[in-house]
C-alpha positions in Angstrom: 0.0 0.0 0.0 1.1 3.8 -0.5 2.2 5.5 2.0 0.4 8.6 0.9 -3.0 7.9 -0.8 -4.6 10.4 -3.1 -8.5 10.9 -4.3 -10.0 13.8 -6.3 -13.5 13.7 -5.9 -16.2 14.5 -8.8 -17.1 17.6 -7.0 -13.1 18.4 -7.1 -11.7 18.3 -3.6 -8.8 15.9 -3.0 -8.1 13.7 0.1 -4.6 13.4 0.8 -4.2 10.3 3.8 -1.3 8.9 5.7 -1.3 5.3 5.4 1.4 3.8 7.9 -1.1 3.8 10.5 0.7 0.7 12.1 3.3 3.1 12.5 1.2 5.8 13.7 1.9 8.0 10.2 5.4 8.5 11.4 7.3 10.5 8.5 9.5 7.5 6.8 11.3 8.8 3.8 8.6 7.0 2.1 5.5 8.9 3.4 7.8 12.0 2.8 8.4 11.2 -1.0 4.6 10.4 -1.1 3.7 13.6 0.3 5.5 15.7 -2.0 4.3 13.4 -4.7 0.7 14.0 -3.9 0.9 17.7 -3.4 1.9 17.2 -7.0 -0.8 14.8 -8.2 -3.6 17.3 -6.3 -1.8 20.8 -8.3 -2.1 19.2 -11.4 -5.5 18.1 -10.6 -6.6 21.7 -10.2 -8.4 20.9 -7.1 -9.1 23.7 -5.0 -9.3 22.2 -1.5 -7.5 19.3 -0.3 -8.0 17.5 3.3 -5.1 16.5 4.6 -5.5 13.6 7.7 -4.2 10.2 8.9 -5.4 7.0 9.0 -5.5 5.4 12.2 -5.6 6.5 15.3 -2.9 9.6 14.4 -2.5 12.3 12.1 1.1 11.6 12.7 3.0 11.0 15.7 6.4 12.6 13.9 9.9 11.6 12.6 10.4 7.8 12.3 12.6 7.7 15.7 13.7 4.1 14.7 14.7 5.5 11.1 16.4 8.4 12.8 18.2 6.5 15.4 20.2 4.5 12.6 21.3 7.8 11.5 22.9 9.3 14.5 26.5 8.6 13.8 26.0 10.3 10.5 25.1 14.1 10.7 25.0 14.5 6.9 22.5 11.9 6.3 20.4 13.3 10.0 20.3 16.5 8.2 19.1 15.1 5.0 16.4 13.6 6.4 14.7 16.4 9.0 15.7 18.6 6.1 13.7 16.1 3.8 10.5 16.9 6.8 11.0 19.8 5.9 10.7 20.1 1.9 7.5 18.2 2.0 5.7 20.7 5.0 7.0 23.3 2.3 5.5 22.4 -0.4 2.3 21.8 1.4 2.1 25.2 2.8 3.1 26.8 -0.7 0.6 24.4 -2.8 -1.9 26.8 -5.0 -4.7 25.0 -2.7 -6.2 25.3 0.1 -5.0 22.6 2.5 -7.7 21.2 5.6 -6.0 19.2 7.9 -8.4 16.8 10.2 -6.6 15.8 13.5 -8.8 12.7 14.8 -6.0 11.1 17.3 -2.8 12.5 17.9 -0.6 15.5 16.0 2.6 15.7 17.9 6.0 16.9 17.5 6.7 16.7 13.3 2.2 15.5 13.3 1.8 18.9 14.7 4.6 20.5 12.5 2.7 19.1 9.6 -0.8 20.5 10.7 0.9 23.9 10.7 2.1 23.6 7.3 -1.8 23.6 6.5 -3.4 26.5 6.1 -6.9 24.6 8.2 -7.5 22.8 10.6 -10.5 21.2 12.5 -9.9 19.0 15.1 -11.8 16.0 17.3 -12.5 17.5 20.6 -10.9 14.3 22.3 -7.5 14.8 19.5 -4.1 15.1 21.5 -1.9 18.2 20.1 1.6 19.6 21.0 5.4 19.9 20.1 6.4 17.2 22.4 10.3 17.9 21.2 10.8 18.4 25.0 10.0 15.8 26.2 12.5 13.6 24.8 15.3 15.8 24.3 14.7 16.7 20.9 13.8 20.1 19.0 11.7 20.7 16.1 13.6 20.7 12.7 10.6 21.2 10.5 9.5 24.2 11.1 7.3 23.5 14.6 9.7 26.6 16.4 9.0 28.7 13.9 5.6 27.9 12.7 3.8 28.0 15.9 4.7 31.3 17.5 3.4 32.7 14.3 0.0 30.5 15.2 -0.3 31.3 18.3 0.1 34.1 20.8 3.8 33.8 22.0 3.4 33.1 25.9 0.7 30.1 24.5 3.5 29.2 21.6 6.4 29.2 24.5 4.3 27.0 26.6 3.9 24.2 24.2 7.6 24.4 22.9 9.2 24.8 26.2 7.0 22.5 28.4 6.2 19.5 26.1 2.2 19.3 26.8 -0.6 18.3 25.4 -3.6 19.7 24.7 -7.0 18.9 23.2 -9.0 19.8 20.4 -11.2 22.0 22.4 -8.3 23.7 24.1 -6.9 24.3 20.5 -9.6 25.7 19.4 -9.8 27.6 22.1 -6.2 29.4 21.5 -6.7 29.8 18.3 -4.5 26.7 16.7 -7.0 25.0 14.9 -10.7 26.9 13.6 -12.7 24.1 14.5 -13.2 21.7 17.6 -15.9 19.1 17.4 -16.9 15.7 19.4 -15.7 13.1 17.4 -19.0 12.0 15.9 -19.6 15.1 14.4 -15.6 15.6 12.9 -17.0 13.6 9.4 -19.8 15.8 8.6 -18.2 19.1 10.1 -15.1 18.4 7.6 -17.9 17.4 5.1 -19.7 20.8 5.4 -16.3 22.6 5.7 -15.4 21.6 1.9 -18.3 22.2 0.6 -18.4 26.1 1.1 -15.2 26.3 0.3 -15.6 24.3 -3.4 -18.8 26.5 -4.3 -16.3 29.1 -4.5 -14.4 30.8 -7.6 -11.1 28.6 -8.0 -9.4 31.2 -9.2 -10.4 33.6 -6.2 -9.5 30.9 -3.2 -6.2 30.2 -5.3 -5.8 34.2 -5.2 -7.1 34.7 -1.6 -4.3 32.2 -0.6 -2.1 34.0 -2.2 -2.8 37.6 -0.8 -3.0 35.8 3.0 0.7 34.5 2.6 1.7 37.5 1.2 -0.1 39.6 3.9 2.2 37.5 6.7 5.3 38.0 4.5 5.7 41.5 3.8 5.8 44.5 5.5 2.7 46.3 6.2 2.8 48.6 3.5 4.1 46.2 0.8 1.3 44.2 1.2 -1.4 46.2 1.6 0.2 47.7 -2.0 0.2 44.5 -3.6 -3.3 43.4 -2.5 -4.1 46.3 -4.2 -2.6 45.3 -7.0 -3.8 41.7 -7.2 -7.2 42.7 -6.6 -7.2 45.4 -9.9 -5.7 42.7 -11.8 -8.4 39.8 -10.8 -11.0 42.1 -11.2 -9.9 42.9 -14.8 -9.5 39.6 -15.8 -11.3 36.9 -14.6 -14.9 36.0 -15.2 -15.6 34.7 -12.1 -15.7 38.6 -10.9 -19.2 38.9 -13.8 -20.5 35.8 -13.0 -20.4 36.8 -8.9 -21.3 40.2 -9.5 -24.1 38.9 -11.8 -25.2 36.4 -9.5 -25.3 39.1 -6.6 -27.8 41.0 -9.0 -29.7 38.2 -9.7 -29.9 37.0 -6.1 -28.9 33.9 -7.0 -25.9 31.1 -6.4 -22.9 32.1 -8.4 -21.8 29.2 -10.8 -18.2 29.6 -11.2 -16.9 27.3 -14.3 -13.0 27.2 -14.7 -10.3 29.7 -13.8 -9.4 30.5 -17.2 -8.4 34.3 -17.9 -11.0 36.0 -20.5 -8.7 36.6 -23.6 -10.5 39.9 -24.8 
């Protein structure tokens, strides 16, 4: 079986799972090709939304310890592989869609990297979250020190890097770190209802709004603000998406977006 499986659904959405649940979804070199691979697969799809999750009882518990044990002696080949982590939670964050990650189980240390590399997340109220790098004299190499005091208020970030907790889907949500907490029988049909609004949407404007929100954390206040401005000009004097919403707002009626294709006039 693949490490990574990948479905794009008729309505267009992709589901991107971990497959090693024996392993808890640790992050073999294998998942980590299969990752890249299907953040691949779903941009040449052109699917809009894709949820990210785990089978199993984890999202991911983190690095393959036993994988990263045989590589101790070696520090070339120890880089290579948290730097390999890090390639794949990259080019997740920087895919042209908009990535949902579902935590039903655990997302620790490089699990909880991972869920910060997407730009979503919903979360089972009973779901177990944290850096854990602490707790076993380790640090994040993935991005988790650098990721999650952007997420999170930095006495709330310090807490989880420096102390090693847990914490639950409802506390999560509570602080901000995931937008949705939910009892676990409800996590299907919340994640359900979650993709749906988001694939009624113009492609081209959730690809752009993406966009415009990295940008916006990137640049300096004035930059961006500039080059929202351009963006939006741009969009709104190319794309027919813009008549078709604006048409549909006259009509008072649902928009029906078709592809993102640029008019050519």
């Amino acid at each position: 079986m693949r490490p990574v499986q990948v479905v794009v659904r008729p309505d267009g959405a992709a589901e991107i799972t971990l497959t090693r649940e024996r392993a808890l979804n640790a992050l073999s070199p294998e998942l980590l090709d299969g990752l890249r691979a299907a953040v691949d697969e779903v941009t040449a799809a052109g699917s809009p939304v894709a949820v990210v999750r785990g089978r199993g009882p984890a999202l991911s518990a983190g690095a393959d310890l036993p994988h990263l044990l045989g590589l101790l002696e070696d520090p070339v080949a120890v880089r290579d592989y948290i730097a390999t982590i890090g390639a794949a939670l990259d080019a997740l964050e920087s895919a042209p869609f908009v990535s949902l990650c579902v935590v039903d189980g655990y997302g620790l240390a490089g699990g909880c990297e991972l869920m910060l590399a997407c730009d979503l997340a919903v979360a089972s109220s009973e779901a177990r979250l944290g850096d854990r790098h602490m707790e076993y004299g380790l640090l994040p190499g993935a991005g988790g020190s650098v990721r999650l005091p952007r997420a999170l208020p930095a006495a709330l970030a310090r807490r989880l890097l420096y102390t090693g907790e847990i914490i639950d889907g409802d506390t999560a949500a509570a602080w901000g770190l995931v937008g949705w907490s939910v009892p676990p029988a409800e996590l299907d049909a919340t994640v359900a209802a979650i993709v749906a609004r988001m694939v009624r949407h113009s492609p081209t404007a959730l690809r752009t709004m993406k966009e415009l929100e990295t940008a916006g954390r990137e640049r300096p206040h004035r930059a961006a603000l500039d080059h929202e401005l351009d963006v939006a000009v741009g969009y709104f004097a190319h794309h027919t998406d813009v008549r078709e919403g604006l048409a549909a707002f006259r009509e008072k009626r649902e928009p029906r977006f078709g592809t993102s294709r640029k008019d050519e006039s």
